[in-house]
PDB file of the backbone (N, CA, C, O) and the ligand in Angstrom, with CONECT records:
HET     ZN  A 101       1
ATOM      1  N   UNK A   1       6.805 -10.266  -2.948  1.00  0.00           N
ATOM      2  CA  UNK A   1       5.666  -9.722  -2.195  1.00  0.00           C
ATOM      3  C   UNK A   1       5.332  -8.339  -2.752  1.00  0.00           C
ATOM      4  O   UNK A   1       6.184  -7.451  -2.770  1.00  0.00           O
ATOM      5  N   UNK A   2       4.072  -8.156  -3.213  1.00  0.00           N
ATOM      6  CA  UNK A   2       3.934  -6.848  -3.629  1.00  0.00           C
ATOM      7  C   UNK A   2       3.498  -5.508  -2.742  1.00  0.00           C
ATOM      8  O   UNK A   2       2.571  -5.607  -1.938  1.00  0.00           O
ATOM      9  N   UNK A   3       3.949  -4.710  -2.858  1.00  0.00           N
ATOM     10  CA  UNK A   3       3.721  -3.290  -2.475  1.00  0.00           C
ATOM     11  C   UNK A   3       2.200  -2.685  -2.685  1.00  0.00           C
ATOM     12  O   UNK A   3       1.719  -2.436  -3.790  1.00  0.00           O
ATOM     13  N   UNK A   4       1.437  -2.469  -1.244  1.00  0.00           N
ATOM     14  CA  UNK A   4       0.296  -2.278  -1.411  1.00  0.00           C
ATOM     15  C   UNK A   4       0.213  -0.544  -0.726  1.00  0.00           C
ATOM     16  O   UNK A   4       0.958  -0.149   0.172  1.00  0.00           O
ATOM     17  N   UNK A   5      -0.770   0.230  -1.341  1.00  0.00           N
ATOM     18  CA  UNK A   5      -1.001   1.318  -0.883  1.00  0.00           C
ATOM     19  C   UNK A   5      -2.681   1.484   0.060  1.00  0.00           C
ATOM     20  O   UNK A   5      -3.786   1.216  -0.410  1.00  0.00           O
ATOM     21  N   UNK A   6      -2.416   1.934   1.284  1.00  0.00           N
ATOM     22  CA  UNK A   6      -3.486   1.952   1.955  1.00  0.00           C
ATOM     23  C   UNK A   6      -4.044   3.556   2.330  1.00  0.00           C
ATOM     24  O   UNK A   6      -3.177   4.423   2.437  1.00  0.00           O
ATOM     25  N   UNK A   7      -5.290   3.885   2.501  1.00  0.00           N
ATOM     26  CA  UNK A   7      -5.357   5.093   2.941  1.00  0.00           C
ATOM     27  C   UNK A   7      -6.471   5.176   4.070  1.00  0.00           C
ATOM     28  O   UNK A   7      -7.602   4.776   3.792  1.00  0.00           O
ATOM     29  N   UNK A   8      -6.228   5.620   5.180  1.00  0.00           N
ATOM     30  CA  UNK A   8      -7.212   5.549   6.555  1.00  0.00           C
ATOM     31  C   UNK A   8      -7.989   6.698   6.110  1.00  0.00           C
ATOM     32  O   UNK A   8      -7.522   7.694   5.557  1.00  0.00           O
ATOM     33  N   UNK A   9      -9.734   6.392   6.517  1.00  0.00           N
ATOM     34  CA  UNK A   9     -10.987   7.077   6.606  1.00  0.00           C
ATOM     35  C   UNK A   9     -11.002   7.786   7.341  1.00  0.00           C
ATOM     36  O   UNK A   9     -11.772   8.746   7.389  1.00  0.00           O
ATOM     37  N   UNK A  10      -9.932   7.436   8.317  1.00  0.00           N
ATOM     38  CA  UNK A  10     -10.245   8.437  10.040  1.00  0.00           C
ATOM     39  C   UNK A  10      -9.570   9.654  10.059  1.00  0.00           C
ATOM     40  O   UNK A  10      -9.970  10.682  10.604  1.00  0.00           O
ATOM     41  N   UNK A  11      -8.230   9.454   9.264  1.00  0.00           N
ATOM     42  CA  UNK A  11      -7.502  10.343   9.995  1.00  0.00           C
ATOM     43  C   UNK A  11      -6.567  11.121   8.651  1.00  0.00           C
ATOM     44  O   UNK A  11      -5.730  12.022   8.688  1.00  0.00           O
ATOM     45  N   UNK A  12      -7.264  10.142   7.236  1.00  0.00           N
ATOM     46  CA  UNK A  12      -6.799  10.682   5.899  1.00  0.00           C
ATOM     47  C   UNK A  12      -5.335  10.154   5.939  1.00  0.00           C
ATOM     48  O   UNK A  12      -4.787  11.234   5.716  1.00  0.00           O
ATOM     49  N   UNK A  13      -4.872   9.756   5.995  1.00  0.00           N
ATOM     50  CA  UNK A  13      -3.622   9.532   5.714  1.00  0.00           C
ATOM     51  C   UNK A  13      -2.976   8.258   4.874  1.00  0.00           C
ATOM     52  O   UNK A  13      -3.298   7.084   5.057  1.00  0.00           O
ATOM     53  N   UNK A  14      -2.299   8.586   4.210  1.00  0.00           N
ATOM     54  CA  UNK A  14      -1.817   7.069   2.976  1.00  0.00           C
ATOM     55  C   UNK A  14      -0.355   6.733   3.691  1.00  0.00           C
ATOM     56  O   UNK A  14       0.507   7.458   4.188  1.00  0.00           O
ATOM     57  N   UNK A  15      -0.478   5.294   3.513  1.00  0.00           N
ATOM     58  CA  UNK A  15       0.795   4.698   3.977  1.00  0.00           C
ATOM     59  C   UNK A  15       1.060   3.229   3.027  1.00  0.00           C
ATOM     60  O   UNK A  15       0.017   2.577   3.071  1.00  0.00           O
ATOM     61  N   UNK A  16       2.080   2.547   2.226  1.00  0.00           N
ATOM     62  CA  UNK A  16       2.430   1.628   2.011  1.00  0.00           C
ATOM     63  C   UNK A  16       3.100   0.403   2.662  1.00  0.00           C
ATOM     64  O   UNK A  16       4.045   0.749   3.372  1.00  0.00           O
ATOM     65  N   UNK A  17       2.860  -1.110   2.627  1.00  0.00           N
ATOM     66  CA  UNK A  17       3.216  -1.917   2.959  1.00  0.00           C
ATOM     67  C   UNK A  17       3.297  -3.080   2.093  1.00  0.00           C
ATOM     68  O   UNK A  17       2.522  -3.570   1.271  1.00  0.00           O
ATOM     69  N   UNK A  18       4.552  -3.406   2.544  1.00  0.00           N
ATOM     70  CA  UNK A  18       4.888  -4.684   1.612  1.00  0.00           C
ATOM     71  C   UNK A  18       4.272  -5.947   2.696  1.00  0.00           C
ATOM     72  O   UNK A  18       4.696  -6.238   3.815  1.00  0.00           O
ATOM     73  N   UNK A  19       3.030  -6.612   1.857  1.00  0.00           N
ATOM     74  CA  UNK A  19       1.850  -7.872   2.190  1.00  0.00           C
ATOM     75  C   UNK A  19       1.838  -8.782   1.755  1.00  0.00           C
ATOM     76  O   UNK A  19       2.409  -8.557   0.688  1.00  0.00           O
ATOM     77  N   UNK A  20       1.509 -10.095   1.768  1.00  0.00           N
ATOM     78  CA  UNK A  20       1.229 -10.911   1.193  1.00  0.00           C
ATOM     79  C   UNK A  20       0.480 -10.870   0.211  1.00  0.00           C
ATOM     80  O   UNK A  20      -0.362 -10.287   0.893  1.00  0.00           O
ATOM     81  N   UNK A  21      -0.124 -10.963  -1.001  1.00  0.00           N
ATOM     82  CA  UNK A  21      -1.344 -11.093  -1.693  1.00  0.00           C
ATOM     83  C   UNK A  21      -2.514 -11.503  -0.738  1.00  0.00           C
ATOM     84  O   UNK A  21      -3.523 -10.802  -0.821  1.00  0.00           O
ATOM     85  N   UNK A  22      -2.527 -12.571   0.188  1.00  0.00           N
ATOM     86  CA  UNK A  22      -3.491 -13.397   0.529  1.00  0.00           C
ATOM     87  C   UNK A  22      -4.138 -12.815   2.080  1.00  0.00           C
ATOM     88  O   UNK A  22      -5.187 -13.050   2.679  1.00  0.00           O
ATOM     89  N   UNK A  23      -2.830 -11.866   2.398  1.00  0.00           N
ATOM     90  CA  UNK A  23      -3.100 -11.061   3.317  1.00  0.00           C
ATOM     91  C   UNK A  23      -3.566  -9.528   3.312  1.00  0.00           C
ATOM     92  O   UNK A  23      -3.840  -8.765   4.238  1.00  0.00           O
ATOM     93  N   UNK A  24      -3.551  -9.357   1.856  1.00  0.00           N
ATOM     94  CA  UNK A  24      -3.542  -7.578   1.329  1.00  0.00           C
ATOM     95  C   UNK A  24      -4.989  -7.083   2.148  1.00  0.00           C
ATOM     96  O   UNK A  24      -5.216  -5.913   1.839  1.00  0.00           O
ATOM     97  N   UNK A  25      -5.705  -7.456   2.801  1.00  0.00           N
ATOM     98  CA  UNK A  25      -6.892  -7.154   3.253  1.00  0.00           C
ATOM     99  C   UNK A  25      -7.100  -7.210   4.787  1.00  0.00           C
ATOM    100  O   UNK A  25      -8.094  -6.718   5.323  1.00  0.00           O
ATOM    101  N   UNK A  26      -5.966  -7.927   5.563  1.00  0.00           N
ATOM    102  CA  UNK A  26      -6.250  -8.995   6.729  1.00  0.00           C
ATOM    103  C   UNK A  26      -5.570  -7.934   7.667  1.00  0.00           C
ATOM    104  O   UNK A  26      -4.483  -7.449   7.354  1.00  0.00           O
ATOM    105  N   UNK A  27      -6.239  -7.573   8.846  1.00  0.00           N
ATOM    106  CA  UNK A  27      -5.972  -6.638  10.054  1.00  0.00           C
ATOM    107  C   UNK A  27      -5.027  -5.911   9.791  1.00  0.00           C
ATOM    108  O   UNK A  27      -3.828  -6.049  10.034  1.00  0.00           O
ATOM    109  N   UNK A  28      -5.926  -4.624   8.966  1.00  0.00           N
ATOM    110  CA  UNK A  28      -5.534  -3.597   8.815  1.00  0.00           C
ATOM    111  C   UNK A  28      -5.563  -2.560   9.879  1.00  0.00           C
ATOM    112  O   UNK A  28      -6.501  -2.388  10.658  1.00  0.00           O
ATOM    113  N   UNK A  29      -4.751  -2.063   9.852  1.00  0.00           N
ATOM    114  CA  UNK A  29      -4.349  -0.800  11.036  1.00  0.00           C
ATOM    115  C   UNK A  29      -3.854   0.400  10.758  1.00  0.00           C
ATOM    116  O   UNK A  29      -2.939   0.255   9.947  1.00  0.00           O
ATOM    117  N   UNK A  30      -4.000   1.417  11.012  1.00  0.00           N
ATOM    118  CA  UNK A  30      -3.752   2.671  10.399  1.00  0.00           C
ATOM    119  C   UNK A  30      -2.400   2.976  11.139  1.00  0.00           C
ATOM    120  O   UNK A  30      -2.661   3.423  12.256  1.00  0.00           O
ATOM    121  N   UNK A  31      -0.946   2.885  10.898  1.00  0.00           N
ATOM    122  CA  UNK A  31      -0.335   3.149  11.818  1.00  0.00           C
ATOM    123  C   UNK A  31       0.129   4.736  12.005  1.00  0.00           C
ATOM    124  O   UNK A  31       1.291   5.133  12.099  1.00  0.00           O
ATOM    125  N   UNK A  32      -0.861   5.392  12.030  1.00  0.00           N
ATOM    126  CA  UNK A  32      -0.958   6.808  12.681  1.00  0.00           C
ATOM    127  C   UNK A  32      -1.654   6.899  14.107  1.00  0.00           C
ATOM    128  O   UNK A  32      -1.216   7.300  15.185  1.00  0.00           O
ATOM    129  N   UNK A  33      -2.847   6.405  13.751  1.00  0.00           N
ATOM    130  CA  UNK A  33      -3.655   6.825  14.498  1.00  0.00           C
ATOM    131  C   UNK A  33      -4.624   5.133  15.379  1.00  0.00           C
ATOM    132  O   UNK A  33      -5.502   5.067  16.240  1.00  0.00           O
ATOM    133  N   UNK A  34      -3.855   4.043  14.576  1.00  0.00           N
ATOM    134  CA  UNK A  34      -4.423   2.961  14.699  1.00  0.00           C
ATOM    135  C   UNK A  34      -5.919   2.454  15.057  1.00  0.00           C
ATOM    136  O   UNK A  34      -6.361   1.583  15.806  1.00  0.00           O
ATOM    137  N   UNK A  35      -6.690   3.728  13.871  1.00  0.00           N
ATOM    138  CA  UNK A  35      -8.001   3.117  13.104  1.00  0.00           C
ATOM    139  C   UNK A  35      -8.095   1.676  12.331  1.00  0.00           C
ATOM    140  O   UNK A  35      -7.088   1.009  12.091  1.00  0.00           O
ATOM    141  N   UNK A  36      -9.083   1.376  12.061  1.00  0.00           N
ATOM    142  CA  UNK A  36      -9.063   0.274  11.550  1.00  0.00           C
ATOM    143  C   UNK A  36      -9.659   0.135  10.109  1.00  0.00           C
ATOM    144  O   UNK A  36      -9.468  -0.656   9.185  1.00  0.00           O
ATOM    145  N   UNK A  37     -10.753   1.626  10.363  1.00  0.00           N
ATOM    146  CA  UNK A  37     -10.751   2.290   8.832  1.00  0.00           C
ATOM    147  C   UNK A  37     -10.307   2.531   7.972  1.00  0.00           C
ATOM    148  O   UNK A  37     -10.471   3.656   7.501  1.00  0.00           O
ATOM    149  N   UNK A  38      -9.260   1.266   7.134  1.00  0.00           N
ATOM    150  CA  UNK A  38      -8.286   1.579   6.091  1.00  0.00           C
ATOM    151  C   UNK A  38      -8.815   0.473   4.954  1.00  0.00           C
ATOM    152  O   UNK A  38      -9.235  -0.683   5.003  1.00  0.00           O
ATOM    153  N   UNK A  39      -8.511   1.670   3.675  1.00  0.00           N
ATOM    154  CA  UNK A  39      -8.942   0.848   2.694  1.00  0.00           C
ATOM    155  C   UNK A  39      -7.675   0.639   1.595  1.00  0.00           C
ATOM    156  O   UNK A  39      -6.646   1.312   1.651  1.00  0.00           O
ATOM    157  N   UNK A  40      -7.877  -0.200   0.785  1.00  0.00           N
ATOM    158  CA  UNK A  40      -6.784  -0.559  -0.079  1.00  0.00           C
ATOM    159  C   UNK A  40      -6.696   0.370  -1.105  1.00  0.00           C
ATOM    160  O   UNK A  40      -7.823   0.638  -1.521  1.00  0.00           O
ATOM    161  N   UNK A  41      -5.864   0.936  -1.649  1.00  0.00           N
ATOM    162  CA  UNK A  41      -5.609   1.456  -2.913  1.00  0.00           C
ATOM    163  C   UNK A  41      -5.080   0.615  -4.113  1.00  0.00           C
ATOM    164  O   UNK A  41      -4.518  -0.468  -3.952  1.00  0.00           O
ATOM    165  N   UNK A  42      -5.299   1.188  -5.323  1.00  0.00           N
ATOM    166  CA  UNK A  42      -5.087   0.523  -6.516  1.00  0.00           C
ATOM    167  C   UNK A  42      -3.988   1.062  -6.245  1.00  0.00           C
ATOM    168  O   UNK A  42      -3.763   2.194  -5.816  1.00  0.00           O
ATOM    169  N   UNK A  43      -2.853  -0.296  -6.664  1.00  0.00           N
ATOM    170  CA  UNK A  43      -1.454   0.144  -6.910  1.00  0.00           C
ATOM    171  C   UNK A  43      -1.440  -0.005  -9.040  1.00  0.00           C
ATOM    172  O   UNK A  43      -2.275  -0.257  -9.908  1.00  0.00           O
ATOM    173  N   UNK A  44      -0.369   0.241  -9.004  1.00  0.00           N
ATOM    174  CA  UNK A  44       0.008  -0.054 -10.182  1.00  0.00           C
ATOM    175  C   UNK A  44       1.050  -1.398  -9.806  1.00  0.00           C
ATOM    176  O   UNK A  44       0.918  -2.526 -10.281  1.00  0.00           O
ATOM    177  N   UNK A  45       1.996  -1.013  -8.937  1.00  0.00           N
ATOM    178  CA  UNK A  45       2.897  -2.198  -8.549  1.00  0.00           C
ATOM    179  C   UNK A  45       1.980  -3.574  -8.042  1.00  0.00           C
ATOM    180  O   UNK A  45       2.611  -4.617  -8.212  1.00  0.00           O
ATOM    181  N   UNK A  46       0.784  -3.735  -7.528  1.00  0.00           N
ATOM    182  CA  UNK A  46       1.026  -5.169  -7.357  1.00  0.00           C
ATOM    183  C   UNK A  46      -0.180  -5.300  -8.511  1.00  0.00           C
ATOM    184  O   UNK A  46      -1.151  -5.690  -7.863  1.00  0.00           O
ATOM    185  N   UNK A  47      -0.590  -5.158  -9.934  1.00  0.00           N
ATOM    186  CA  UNK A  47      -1.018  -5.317 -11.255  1.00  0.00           C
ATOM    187  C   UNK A  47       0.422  -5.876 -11.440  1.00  0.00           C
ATOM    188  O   UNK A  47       0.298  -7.079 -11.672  1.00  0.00           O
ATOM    189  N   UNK A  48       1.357  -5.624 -11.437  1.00  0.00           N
ATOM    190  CA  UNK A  48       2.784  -6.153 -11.849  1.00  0.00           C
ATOM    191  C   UNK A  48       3.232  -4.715 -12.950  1.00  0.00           C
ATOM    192  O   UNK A  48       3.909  -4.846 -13.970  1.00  0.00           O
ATOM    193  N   UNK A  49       2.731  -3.535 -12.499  1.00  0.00           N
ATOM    194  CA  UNK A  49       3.377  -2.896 -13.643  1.00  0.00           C
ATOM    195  C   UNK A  49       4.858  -1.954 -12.645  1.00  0.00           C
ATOM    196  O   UNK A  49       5.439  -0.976 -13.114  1.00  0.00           O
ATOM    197  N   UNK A  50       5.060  -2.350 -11.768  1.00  0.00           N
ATOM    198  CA  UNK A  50       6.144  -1.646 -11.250  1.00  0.00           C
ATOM    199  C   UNK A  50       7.535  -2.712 -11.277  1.00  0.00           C
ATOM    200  O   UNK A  50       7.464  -3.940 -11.252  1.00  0.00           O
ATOM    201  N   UNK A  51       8.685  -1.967 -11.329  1.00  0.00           N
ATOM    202  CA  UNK A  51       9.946  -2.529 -11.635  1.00  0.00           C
ATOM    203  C   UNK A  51      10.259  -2.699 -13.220  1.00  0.00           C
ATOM    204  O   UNK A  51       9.352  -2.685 -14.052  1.00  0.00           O
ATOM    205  N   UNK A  52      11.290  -2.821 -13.474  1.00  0.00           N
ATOM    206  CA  UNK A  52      11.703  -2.987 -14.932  1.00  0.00           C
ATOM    207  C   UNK A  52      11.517  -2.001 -15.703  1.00  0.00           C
ATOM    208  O   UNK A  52      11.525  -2.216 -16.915  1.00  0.00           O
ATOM    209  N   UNK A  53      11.234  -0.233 -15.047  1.00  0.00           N
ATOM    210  CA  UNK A  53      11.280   0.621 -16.267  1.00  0.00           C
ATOM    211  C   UNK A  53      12.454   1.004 -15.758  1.00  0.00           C
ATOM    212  O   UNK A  53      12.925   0.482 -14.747  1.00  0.00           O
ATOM    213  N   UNK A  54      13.257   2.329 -16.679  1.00  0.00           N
ATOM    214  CA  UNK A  54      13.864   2.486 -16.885  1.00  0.00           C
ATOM    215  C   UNK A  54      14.428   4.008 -16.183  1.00  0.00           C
ATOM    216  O   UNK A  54      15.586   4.317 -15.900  1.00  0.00           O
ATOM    217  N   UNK A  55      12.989   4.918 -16.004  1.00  0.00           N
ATOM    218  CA  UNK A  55      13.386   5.734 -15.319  1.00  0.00           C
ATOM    219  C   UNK A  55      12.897   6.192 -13.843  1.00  0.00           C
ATOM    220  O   UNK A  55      11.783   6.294 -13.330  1.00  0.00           O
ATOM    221  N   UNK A  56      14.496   6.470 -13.288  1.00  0.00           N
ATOM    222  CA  UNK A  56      14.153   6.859 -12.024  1.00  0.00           C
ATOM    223  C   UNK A  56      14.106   5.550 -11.110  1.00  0.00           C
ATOM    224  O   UNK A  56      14.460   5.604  -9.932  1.00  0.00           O
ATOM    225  N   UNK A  57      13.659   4.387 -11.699  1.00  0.00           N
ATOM    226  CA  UNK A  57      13.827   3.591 -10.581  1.00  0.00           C
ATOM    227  C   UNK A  57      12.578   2.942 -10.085  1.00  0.00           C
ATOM    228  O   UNK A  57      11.635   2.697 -10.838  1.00  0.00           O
ATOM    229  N   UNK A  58      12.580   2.639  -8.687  1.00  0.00           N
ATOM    230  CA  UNK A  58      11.437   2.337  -7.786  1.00  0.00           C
ATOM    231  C   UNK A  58      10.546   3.999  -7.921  1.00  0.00           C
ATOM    232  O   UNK A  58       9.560   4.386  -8.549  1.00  0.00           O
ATOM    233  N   UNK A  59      11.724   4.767  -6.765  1.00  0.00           N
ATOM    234  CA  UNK A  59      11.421   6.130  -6.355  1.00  0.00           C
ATOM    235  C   UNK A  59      10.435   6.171  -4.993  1.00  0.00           C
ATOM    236  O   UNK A  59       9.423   6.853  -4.824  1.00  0.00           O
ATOM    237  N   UNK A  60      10.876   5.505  -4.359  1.00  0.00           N
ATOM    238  CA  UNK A  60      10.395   5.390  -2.830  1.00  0.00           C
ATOM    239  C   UNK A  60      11.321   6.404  -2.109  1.00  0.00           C
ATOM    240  O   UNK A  60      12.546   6.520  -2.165  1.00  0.00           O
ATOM    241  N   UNK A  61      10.375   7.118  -1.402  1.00  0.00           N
ATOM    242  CA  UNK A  61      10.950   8.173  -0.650  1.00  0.00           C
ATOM    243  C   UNK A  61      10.991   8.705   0.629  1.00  0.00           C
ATOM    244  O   UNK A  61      11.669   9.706   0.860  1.00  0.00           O
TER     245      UNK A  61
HETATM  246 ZN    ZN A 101      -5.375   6.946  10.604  1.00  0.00          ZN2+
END
């Protein structure tokens, strides 16, 4: 399941969740402020370019 990055219109704030592909879009919720104004960000991880380098890791923090 890939790692998607979201960021709410309302209240500015970025948060990640691990989604389905088929769901990466489907009742979104801001869990700050639980707007509904959230849009998807380009990951690099679900292109498939995350995992398998070498440094540092994931680096989730
Ligand atoms: Zn928000």
């Amino acid at each position: 399941m890939p790692m998607y990055e979201y960021r709410c219109t309302a209240c500015g704030e970025t948060y990640e969740q691990l989604r389905r592909m088929s769901e990466a879009d489907k009742d979104l919720a801001c869990p700050h402020c639980g707007s509904q104004q959230v849009e998807r960000q380009i990951s690099a991880c679900s292109i498939g370019g995350c995992g398998g380098g070498s440094a540092g890791g994931a680096g989730f923090s």
